[in-house]
VOKOLVEX-823055 format. One record per atom (N, C-alpha, C): residue in one letter; x negated, y negated, z negated. Coordinates in steps of 0.02 Angstrom, whole numbers, plus 50000, padded with zeros to 5 digits. Layout:
AXYZ ...
REM end
This chain:
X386044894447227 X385744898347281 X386084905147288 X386084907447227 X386644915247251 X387274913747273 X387764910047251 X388404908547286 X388244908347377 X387764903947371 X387604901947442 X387604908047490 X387144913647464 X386824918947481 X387424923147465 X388024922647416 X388544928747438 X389164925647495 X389144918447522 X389504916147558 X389044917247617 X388514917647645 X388364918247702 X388214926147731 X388124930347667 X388464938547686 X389104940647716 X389454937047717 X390314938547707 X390154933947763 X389754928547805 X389894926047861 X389394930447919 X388774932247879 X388544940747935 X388984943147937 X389294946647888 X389704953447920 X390304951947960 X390594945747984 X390834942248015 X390494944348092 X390104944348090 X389344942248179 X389384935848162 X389184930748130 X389204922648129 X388224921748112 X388084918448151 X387104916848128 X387414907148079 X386884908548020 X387174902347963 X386814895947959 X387224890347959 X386774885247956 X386934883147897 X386244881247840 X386154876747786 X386254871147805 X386444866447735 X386544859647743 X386624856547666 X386024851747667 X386314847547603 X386724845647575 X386964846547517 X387644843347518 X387544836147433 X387734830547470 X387444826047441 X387674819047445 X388294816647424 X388774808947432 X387934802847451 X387254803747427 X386904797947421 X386544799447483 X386414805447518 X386094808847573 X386434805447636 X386254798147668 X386914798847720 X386614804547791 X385854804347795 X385754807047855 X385384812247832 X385574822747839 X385314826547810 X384504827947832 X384454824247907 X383994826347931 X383234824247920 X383274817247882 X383044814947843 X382654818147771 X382874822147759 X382524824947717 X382274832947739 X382534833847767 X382284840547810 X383054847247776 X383404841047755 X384064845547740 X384614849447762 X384284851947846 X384804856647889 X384394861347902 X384684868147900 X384004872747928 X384814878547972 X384334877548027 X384974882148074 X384724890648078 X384884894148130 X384934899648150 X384824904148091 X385004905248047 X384834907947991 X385294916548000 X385084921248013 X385204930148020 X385294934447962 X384874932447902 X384894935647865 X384954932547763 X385074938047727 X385384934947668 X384684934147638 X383974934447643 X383534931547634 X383274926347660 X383274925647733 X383254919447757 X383784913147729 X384384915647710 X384784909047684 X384514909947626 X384194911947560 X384084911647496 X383364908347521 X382874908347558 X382374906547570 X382584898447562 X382964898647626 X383124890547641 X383584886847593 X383994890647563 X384244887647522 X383764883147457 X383194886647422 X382864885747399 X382284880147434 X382114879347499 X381794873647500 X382174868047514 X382894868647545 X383164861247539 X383154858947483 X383454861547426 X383444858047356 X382974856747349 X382474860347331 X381674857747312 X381344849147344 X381574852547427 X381374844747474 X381794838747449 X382384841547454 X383044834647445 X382624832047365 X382594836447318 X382474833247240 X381734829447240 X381274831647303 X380664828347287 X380734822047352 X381054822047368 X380974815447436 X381444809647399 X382094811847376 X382564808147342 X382674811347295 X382424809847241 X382154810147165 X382984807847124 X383134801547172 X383694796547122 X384434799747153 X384524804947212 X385114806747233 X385224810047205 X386204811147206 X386484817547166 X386724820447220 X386414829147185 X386354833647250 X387154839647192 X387344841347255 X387874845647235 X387664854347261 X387224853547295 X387284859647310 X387014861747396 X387074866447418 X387124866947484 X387754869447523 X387894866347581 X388524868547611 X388344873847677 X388744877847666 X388454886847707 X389014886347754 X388714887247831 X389104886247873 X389244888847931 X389704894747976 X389324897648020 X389224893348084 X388544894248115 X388284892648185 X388914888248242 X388944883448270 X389314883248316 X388904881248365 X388764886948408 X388424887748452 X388574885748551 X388624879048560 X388834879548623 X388354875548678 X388094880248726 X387594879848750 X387504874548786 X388024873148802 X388104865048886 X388384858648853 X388554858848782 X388934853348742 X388374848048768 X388604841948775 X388684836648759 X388754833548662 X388144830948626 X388084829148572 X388394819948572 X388914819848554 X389294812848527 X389284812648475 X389364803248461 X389724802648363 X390514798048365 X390694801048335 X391344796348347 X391384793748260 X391754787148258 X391634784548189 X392064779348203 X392154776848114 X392464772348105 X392114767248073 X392014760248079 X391574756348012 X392014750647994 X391854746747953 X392074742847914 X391874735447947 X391844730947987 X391804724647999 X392004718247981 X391414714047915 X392054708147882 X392224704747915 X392224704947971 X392834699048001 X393364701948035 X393174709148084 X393804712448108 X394244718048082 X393704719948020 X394254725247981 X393964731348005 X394284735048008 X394274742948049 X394054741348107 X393684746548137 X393364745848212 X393204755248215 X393324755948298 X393144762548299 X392494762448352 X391954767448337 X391434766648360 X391334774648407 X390994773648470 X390804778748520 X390264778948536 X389834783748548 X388994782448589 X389034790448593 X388104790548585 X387804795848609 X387784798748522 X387634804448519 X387554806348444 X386904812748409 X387074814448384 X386484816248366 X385824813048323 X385194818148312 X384944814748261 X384684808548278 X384484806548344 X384264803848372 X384674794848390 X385154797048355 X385984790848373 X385544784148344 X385054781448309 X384814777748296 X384524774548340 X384054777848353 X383384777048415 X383664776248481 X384214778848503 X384624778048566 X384914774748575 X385214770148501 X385864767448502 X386254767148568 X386424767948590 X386994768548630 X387564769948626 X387914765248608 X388724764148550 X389094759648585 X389834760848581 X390204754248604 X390904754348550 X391014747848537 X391454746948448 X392254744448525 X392644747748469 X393294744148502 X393974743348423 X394214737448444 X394864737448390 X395574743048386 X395594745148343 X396094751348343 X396624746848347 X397294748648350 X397314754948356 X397324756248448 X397074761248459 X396994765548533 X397294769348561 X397684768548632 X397904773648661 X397364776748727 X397534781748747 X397234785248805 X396724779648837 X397054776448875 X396924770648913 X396264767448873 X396484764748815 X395954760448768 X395114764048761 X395404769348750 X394974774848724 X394304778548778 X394674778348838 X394344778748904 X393984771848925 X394214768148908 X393694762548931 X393354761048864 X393374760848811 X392594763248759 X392234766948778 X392404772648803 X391964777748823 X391594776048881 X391664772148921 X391624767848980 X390784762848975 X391044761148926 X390524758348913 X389884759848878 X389824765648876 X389184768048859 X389004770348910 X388234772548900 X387694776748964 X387854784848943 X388174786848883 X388294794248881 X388854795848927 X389274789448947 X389814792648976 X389744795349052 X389154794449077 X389234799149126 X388774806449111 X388584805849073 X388634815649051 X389174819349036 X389684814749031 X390394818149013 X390784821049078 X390594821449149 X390474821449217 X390254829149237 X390194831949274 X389824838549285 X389174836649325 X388604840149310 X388074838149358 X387784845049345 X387374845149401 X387044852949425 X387434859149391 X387094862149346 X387644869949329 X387834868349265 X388064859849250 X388314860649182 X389134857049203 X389854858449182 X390224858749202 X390624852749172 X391174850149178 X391354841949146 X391714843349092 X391414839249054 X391954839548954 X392754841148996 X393004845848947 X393794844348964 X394114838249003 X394394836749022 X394794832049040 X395164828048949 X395154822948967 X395544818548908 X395274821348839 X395024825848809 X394814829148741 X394344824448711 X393904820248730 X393504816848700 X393954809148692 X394264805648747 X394824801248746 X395214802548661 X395824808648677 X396004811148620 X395994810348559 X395164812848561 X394764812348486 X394874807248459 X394744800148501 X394454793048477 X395544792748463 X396054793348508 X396444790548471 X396854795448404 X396644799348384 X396874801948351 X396204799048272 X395764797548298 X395304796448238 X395544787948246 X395894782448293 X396174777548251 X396714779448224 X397084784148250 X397704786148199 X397594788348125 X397044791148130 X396664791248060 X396574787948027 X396494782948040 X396194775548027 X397054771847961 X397364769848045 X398134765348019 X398264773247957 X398184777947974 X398584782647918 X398374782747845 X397674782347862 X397404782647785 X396824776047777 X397134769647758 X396724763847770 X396134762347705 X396134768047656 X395594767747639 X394934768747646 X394984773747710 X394274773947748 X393834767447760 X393424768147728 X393004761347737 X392484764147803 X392014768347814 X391474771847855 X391744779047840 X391624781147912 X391794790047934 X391294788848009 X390954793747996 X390404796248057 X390554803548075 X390734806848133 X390814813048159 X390124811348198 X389514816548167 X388994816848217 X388634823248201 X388574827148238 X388904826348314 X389244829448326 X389974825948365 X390644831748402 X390004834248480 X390184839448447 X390164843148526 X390634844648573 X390524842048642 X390894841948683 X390754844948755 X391184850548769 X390914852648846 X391694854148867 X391674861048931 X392294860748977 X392924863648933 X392834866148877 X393384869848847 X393564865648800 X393274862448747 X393664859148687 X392944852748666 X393154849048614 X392624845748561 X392954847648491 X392084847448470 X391974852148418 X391654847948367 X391864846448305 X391594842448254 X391094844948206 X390514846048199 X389874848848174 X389654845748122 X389994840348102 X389754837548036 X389994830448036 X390074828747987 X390264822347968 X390194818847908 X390604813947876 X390414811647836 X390964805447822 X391054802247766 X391594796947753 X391384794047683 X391774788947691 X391614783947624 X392484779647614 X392744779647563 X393384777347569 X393214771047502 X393894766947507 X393754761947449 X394284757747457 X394394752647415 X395054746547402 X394954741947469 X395504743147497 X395664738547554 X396154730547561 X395814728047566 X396064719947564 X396514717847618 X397314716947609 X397494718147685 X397324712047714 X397454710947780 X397174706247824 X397804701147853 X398474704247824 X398894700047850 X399634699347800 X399994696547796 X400564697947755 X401034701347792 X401294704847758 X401974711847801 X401714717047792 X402094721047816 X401974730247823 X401374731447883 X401284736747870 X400714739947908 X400064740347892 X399544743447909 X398794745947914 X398414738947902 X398404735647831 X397924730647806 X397314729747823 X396914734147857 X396424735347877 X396144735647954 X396944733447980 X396804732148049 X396774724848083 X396334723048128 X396594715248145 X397034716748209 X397074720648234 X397924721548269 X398274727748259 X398964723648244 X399254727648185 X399654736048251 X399564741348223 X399634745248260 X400364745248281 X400754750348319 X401324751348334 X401984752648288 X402144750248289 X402694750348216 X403344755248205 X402984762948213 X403544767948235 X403894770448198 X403834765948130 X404254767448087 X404954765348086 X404964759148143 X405444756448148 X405984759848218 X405864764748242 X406234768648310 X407044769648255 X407574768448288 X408284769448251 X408414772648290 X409154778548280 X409514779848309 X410264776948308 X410854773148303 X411304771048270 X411954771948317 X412304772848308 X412844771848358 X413314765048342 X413614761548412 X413994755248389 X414954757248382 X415104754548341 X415894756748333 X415924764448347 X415534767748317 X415374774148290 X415484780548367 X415554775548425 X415594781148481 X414974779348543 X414614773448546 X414194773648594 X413514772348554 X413104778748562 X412314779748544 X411924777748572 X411644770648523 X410914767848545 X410304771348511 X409874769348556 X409184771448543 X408744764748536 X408464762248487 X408074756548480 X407434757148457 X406894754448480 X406244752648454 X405924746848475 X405264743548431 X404824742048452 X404894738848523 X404774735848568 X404514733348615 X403654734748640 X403504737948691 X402744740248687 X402644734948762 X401914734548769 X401824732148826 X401954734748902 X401974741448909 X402214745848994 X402914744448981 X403394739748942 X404054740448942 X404034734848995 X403504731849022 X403764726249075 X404024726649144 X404244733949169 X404614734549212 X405324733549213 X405444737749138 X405914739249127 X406444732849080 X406154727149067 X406314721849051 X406284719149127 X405884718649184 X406044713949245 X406624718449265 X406894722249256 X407424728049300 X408294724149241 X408124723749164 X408524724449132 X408894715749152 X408294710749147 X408534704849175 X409114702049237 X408744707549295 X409194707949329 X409904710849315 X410274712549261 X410864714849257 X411014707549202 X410674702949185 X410964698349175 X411214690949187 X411744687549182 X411934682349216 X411594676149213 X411394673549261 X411264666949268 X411424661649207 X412364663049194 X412484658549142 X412184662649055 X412374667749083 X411784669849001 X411014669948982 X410914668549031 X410164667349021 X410014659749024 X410394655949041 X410414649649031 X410384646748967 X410884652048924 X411094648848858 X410614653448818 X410124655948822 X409784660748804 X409104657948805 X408884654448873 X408304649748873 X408234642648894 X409024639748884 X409184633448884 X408944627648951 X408844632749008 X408944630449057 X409074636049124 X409074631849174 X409284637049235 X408564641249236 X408764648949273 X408124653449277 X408384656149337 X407994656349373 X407914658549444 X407654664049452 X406944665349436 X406504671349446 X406034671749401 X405814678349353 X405454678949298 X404864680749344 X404124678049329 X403504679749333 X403204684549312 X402824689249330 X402334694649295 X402124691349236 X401694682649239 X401504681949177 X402174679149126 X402794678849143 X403154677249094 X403394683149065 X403514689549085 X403614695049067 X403174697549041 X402614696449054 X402134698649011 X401964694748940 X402004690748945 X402044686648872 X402714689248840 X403474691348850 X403734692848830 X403434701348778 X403424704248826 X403144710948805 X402594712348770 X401974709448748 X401364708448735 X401414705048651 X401584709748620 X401584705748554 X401214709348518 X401004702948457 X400544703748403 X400984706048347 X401044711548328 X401704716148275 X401354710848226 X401154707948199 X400774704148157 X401124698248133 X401324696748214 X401774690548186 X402484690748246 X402574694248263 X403184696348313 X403314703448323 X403934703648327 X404284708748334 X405014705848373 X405014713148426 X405494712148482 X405654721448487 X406484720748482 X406414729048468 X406984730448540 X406944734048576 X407304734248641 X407864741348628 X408494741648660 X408934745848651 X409344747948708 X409294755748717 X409494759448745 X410084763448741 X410604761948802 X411134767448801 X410674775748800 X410844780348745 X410584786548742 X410954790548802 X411324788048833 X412044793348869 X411454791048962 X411094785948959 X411014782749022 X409974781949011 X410014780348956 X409344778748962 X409224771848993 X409754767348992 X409584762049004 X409454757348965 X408974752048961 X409004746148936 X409394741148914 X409804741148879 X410514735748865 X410374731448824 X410064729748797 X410104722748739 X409104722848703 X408974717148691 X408394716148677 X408444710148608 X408114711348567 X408154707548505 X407464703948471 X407264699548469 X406614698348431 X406714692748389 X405944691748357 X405904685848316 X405294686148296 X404964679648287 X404244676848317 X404254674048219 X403704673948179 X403654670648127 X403134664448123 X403204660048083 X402934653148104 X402354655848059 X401674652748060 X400964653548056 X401004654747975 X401334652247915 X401234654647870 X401654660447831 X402044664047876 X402394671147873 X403074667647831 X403394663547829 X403994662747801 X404414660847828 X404364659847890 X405134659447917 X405124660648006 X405544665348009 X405514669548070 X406124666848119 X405874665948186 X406104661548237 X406744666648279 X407254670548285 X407574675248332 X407824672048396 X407784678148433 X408244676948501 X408444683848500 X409094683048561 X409344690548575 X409864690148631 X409724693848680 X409894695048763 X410254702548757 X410904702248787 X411154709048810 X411454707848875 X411454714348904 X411554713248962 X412304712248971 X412444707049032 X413124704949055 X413484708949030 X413754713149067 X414104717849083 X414304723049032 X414164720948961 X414014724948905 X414204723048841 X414304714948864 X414404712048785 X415064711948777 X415264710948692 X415884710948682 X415944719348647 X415454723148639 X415324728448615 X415194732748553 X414904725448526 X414614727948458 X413894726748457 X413774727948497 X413104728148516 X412534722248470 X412804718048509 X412304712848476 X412474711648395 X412884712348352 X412884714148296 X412434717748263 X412444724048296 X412044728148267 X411364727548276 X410944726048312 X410384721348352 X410344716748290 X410704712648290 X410504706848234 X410574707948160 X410804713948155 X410754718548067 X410244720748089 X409834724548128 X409234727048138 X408594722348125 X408594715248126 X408194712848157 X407964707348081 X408804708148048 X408954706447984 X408394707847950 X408574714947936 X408304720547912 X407764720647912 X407274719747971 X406414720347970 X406284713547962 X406604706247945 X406094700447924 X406244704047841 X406834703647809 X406944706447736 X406394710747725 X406244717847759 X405574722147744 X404884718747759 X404834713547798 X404194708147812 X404004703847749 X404384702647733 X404474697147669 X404514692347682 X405114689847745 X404994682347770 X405724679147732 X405464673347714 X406014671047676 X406744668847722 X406904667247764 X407224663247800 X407214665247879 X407654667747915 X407874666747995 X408084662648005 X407924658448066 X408364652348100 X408314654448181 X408684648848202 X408614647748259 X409084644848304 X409054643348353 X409404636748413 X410044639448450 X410404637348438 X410824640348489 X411294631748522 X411634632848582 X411894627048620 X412624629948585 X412824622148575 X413384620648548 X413914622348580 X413754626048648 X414384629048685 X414084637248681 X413724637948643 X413814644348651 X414314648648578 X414624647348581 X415284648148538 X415274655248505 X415174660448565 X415404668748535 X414534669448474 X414054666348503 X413414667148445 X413574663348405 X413684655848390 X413734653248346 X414314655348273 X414784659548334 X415354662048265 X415024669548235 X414684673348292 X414404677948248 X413734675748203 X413534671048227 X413224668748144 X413414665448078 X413804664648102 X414304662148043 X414734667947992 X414854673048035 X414954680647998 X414314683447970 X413744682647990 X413294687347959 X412864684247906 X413104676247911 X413104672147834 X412664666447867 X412304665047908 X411944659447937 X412344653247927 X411924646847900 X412094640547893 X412094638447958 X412704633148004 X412684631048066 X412554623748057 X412204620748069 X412024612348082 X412034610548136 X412194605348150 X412024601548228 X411244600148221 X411174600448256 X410124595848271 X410324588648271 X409744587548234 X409964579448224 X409404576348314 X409014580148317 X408924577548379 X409124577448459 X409394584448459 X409934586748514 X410444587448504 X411064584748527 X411624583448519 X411984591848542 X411464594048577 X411984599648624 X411484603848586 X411204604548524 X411124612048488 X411434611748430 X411344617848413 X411624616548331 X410924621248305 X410684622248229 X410234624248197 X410574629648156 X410464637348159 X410714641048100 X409974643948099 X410064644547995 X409714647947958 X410104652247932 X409734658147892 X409844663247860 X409504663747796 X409634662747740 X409184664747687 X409004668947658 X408474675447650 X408474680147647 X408304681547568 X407694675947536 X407404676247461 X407484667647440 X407444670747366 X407414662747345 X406954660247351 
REM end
């Protein structure tokens, strides 16, 4: 109680009015025991209150371990909007991030909507969407509209929280306050613990879709004078794959998808672009000098993670570069960090310039015993 009482002096002489608070790992909701006491002015009023939370907390919950009280100054904002933003634990989907209305009241209101991380802007705005708080987030009569994007924000930076530190099992922010200038986090709470991952490979075990894989962005240059830029494949890249197609030939895309192609579809481009990092990866590469799109690389793994399927497209006008070499050491490289035992894949027996560069980068070449016009190369990566 005196610590309490010489930390909330030093927050008067500040101008700060102090709020008490239980402080207690078995306490999940303080209000519950009558363990928040606000507007507090003076260093008797906090020794007052300090003294009946303990007393209350030790006689209501007898069996909790109480640490103390946490001394805090006032955040006082008059037009906020009370939210909870959170994370929980779901055994079948893993991580989930949760939105509603908040406050003490978040029970009795429920008014919550769960979405799978990880979240961008977009994602994050339509969670919010779906609750009845979200149109208080709006201006009506003389109260003015939450920031723009700040509550959005919140939610993707708290799944980034999430993929970053996947031991979070449960985290409750209740309540962020939110009005026209900022959101404001007023209390919270977390529970962390051993996480079981959910899939084999790298990344956030705790997610059932596996987040963005930005660990993998390269910079490299080919024959040490033209600078690519490579990453990932995201889904808004589907313009820029229907734009990149067009710079390639009829006959290379032939031998690329083993028949004539005329015109790519929104939904075939979109299935291109739309992957589950889980079990595909497609990493796209850019002249740095142009910002254009030049060569695209992926590989799809078969249902029990051991052997990964590649393809790889550069544009016409480009090959003969280096390019696709380096693309296919890249691509090497992330089944080896996946832990997939083995690359294969199809190529037509006239396609000669792939079949000899797989034969340099150590791939076994077979004919298909069922198509005369493929041949079969693998790669072996583990024993």
């Amino acid at each position: 109680v005196d610590e309490a009482v010489a930390h909330a002096s030093k927050l008067f002489a500040q101008g700060a009015t102090v709020v008490l608070k239980i402080m207690s790992r078995d306490i999940v909701h303080k209000s519950d025991v009558g363990g928040v006491v606000l507007n507090l002015t003076t260093p008797e009023a906090v020794r007052a209150a300090a003294t009946e939370i303990l007393a209350r907390a030790t006689a209501l919950r007898p069996e909790a371990r109480i640490g103390g009280v946490i001394v805090q100054a006032m955040v006082v904002r008059a037009k906020a909007r009370e939210l909870i933003l959170g994370l929980a634990d779901d055994p079948t989907f893993g991580t989930v991030v949760v939105f509603g209305r908040g406050g003490t009241a978040v029970e009795i209101i429920n008014d919550k909507a769960l979405a799978l991380p990880p979240l961008d802007l977009q994602l994050a705005e339509s969670l919010i969407a779906r609750t009845r708080v979200s149109r208080l987030l709006s201006a009506y009569r003389d109260v003015p509209a939450v920031k723009a994007d700040a509550v959005p924000m919140a939610l993707v930076r708290l799944s980034q929280m999430a993929a970053d530190i996947p031991e979070i099992r449960e985290l409750d922010i209740n309540p962020l306050l939110a009005d026209e200038t900022s959101v404001t986090a007023v209390d919270a709470r977390v529970a962390v613990g051993h996480v079981e991952p959910r899939f084999k490979g790298s990344g956030p075990g705790n997610f059932a879709v596996r987040p963005y894989p930005s660990q993998w962005e390269r910079h490299f240059c080919v024959k040490d004078t033209w600078k690519i830029f490579a990453r990932p494949m995201r889904p808004e890249d589907e313009p820029l794959i229907h734009d990149f197609l067009r710079h390639v030939s009829r006959e290379d895309l032939r031998l690329r998808f083993f028949a004539p192609i005329k015109e790519f579809t929104h939904a075939f481009i979109a299935r291109l672009t739309q992957l589950d990092y889980a079990r595909a990866m497609a990493f796209v590469a850019f002249d740095e000098a142009t910002n254009e799109l030049v060569g695209v690389v992926r590989i799809h793994s078969d249902s029990i993670y051991d052997t990964g399927e590649y393809a790889i497209l550069l544009r016409s006008d480009l090959k003969g570069r280096g390019l696709g070499w380096e693309l296919m050491q890249l691509i090497i490289a992330y089944a080896k960090a996946e832990g997939l035992k083995q690359i294969s894949g199809d190529v037509l027996r006239e396609n000669t310039v792939m079949l000899e560069m797989c034969r340099s980068l150590g791939f076994s070449v077979k004919s298909d015993p069922a198509e005369r016009d493929l041949c079969n190369v693998t790669l072996r990566l583990q024993a």
